[in-house]
C-alpha positions as a Python dict, from the first residue, in 0.01 Angstrom:
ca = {
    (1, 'X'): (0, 0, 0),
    (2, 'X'): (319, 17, -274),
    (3, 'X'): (629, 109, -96),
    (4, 'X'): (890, 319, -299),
    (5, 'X'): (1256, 399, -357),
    (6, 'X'): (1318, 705, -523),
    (7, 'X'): (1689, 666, -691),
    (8, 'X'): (1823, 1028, -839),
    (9, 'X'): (2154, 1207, -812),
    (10, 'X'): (1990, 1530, -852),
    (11, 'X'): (1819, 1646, -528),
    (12, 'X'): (1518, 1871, -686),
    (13, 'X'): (1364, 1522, -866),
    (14, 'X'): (1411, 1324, -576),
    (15, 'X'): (1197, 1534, -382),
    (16, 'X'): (951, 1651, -648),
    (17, 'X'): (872, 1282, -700),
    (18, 'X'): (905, 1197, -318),
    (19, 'X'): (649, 1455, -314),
    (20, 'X'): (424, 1296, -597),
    (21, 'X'): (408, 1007, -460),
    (22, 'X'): (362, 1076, -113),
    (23, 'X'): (72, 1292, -184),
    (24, 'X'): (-92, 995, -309),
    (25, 'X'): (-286, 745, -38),
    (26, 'X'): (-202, 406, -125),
    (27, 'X'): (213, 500, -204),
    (28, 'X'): (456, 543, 75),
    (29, 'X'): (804, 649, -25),
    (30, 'X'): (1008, 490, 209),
    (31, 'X'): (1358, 603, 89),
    (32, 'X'): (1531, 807, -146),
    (33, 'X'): (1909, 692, -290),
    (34, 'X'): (2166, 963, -475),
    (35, 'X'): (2317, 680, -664),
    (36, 'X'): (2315, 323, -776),
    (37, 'X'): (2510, 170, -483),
    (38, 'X'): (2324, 326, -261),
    (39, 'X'): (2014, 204, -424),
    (40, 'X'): (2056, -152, -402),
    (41, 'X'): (2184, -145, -73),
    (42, 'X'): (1886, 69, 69),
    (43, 'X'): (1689, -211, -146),
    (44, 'X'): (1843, -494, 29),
    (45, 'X'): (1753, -295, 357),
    (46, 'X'): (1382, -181, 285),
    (47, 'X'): (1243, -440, 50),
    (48, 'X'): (1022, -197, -186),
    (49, 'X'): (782, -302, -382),
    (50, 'X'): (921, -26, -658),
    (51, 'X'): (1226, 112, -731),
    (52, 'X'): (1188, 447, -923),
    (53, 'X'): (1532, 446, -1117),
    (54, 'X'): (1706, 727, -1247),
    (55, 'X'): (2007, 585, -1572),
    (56, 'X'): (2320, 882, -1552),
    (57, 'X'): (2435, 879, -1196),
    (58, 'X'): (2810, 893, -1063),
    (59, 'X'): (2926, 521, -934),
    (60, 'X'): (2704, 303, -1044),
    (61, 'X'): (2475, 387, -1254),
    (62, 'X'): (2108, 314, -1337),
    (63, 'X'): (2185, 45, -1515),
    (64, 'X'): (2420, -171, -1326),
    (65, 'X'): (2201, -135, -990),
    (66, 'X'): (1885, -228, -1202),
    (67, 'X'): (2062, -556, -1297),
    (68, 'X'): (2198, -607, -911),
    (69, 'X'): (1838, -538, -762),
    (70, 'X'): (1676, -801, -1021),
    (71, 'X'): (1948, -1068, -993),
    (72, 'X'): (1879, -1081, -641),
    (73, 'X'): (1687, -1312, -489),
    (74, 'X'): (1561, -1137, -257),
    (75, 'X'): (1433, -871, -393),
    (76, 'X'): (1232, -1104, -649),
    (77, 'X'): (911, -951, -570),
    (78, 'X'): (1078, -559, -583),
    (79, 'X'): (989, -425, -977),
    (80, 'X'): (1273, -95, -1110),
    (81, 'X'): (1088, 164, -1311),
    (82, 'X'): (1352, 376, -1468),
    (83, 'X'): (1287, 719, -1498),
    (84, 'X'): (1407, 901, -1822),
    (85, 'X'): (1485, 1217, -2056),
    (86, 'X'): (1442, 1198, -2426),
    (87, 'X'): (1841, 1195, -2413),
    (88, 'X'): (1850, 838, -2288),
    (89, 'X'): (1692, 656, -2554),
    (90, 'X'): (2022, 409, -2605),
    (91, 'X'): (2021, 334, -2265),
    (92, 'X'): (1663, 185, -2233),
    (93, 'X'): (1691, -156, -2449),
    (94, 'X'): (2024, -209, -2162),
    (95, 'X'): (1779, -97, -1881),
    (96, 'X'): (1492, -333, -2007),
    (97, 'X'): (1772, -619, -2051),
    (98, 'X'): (1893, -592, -1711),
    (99, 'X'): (1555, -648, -1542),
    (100, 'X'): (1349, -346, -1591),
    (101, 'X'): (965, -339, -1599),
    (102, 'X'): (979, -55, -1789),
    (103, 'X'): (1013, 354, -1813),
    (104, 'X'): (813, 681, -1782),
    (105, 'X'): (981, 1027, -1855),
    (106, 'X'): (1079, 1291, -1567),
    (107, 'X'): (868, 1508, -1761),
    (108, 'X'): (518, 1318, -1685),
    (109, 'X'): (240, 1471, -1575),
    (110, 'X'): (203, 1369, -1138),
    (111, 'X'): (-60, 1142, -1231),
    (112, 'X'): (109, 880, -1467),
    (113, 'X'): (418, 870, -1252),
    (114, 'X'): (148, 754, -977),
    (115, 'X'): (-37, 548, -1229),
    (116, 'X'): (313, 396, -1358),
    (117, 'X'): (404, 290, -987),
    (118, 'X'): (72, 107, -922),
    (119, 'X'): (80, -67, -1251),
    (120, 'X'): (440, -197, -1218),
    (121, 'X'): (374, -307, -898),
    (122, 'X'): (92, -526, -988),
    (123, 'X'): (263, -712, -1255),
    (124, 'X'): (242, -511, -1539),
    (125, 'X'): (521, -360, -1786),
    (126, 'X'): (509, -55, -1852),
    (127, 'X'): (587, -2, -2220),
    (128, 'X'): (411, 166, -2488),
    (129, 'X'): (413, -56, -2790),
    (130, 'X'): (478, 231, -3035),
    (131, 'X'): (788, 380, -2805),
    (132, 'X'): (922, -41, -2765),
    (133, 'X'): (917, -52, -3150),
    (134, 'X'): (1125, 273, -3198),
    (135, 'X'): (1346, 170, -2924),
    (136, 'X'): (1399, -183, -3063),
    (137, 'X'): (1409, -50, -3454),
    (138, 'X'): (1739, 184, -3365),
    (139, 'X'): (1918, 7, -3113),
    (140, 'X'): (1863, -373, -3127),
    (141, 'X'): (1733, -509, -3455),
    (142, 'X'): (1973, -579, -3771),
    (143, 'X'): (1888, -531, -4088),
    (144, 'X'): (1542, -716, -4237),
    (145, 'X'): (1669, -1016, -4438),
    (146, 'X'): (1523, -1031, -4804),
    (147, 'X'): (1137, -1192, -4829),
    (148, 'X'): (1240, -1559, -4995),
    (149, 'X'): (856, -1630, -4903),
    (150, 'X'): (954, -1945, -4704),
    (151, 'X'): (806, -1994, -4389),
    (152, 'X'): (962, -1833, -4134),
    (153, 'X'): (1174, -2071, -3912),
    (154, 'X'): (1141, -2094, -3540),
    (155, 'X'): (1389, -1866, -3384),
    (156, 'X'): (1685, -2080, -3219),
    (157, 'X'): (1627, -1899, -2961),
    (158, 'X'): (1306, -2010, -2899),
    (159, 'X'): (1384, -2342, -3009),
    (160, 'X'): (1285, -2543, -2656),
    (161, 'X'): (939, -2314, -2595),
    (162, 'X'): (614, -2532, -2756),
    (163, 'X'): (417, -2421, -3023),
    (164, 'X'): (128, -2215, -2783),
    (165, 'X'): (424, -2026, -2559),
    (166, 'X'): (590, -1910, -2908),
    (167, 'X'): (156, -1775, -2950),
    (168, 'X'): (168, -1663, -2605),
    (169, 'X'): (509, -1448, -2671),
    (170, 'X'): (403, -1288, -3005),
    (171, 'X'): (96, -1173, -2779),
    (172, 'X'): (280, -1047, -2490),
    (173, 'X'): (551, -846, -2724),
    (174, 'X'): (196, -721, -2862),
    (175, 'X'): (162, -530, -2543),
    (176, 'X'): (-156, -767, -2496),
    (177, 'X'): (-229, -838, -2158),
    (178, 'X'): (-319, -1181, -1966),
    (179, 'X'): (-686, -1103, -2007),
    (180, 'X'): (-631, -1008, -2369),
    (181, 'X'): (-416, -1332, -2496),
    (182, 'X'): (-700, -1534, -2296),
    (183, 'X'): (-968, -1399, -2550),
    (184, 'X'): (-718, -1399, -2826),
    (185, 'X'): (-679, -1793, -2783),
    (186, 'X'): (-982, -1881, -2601),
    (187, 'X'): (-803, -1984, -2293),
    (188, 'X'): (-826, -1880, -1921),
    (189, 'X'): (-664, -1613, -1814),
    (190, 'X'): (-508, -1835, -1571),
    (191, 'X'): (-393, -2046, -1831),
    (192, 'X'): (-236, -1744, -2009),
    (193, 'X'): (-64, -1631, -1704),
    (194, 'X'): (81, -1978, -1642),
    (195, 'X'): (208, -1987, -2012),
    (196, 'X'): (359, -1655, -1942),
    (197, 'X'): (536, -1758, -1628),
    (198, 'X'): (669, -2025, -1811),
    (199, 'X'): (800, -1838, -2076),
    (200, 'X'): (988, -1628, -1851),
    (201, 'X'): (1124, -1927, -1640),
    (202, 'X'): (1225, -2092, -2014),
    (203, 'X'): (1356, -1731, -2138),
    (204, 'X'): (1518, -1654, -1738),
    (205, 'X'): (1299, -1297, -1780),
    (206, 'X'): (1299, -1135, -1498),
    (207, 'X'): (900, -999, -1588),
    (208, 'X'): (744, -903, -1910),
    (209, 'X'): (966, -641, -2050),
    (210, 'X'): (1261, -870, -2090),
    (211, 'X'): (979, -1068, -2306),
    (212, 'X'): (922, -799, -2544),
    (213, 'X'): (1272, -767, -2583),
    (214, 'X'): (1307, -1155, -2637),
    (215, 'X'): (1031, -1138, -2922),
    (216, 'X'): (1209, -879, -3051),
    (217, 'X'): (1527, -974, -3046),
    (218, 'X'): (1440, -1345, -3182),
    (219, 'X'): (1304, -1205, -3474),
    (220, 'X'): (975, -1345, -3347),
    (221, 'X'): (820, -982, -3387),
    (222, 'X'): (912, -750, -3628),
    (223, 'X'): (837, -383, -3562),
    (224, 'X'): (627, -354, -3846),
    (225, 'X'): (396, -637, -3642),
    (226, 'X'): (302, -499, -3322),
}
């Protein structure tokens, strides 16, 4: 069973995805917050495995709670999932940054908002490689340096992770899953998750989002790449 908070300032979407989610067998929503305080204090209190996140809300906002609910321990095992309008583009590369596992629009049909929970819960992050690379393209990357047709360097900031985690990285900012970097590499896919856990103990990720951003961000990946 995935246990839910539902976090919105706007009463209608808190109970048209209460209702979404409830409808479905293995989700209970076990709370719904109006703002960000109130979210990670309900958090603290209930211990969900999800935290549906809304970004624009009075007080604290989307943000800021998504970065208090990660950066406490514990709620290590509790995943945010923000929920989003078109509008909020800018505000996703912060969300990601502060912890999130990734986004789905208010808009969805019932059935990927379910599907988005479940996956989130079980590890994944939930981010479509083409939407990452827009996202990343306007609001994070600086101008592509000239081609001198050097070898790239390693990023510095990437510096102390070996040769196979800087692989493993480039895979998961890919969107490629454990299973899939195991076949791309010919390891395990228990040796792929251990490099990935790594990488996020190395990188202090909270999950795989923040490592998308990180290959992005490093100039590991370019957006042309993925």
């Amino acid at each position: 069973m995935t246990t839910v908070l539902v976090v919105d300032d706007q009463s209608l979407i808190r109970q048209a995805v209460t209702d979404i989610l409830s409808s479905e067998p293995d989700i209970t929503v076990v709370g719904e917050a109006v703002n960000g305080a109130v979210a990670v204090a309900m958090a603290l209190d209930l211990r969900p495995d999800v935290v549906l996140m809304d970004i624009r809300m009075p007080g604290l906002d989307g943000i800021g709670a998504t970065s208090a609910i990660c950066a406490e321990p514990a709620l290590a095992d509790t995943r945010v999932l923000i929920l989003t309008t078109f509008e909020e583009d800018e505000y996703l590369v912060a969300a990601l940054r502060a912890g999130a596992s990734g986004f789905i629009g208010k808009g969805s049909e019932p059935e990927d908002i379910s599907r988005a929970v479940r996956a989130v819960h079980a590890g994944d992050a939930l981010l479509s490689p083409t939407a990452t690379r827009s996202l990343i393209t306007r609001y994070v990357l600086p101008p592509a340096p000239a081609d001198t047709g050097a070898p790239a360097p390693v990023p510095p900031a990437l510096a102390h992770l070996t040769e196979r985690e800087r692989e493993v990285l480039l895979l998961v900012g890919r969107g490629r899953s454990n299973q899939n970097i195991a076949d791309d590499l010919v390891i395990s896919p228990h040796t792929a998750k251990t490099h990935v856990n790594r990488i996020m103990t190395k990188l202090y990720a909270h999950d795989r989002a923040q490592l998308v951003i990180a290959a992005y961000e490093s100039g590991l990946l370019a957006p042309g790449e993925a």
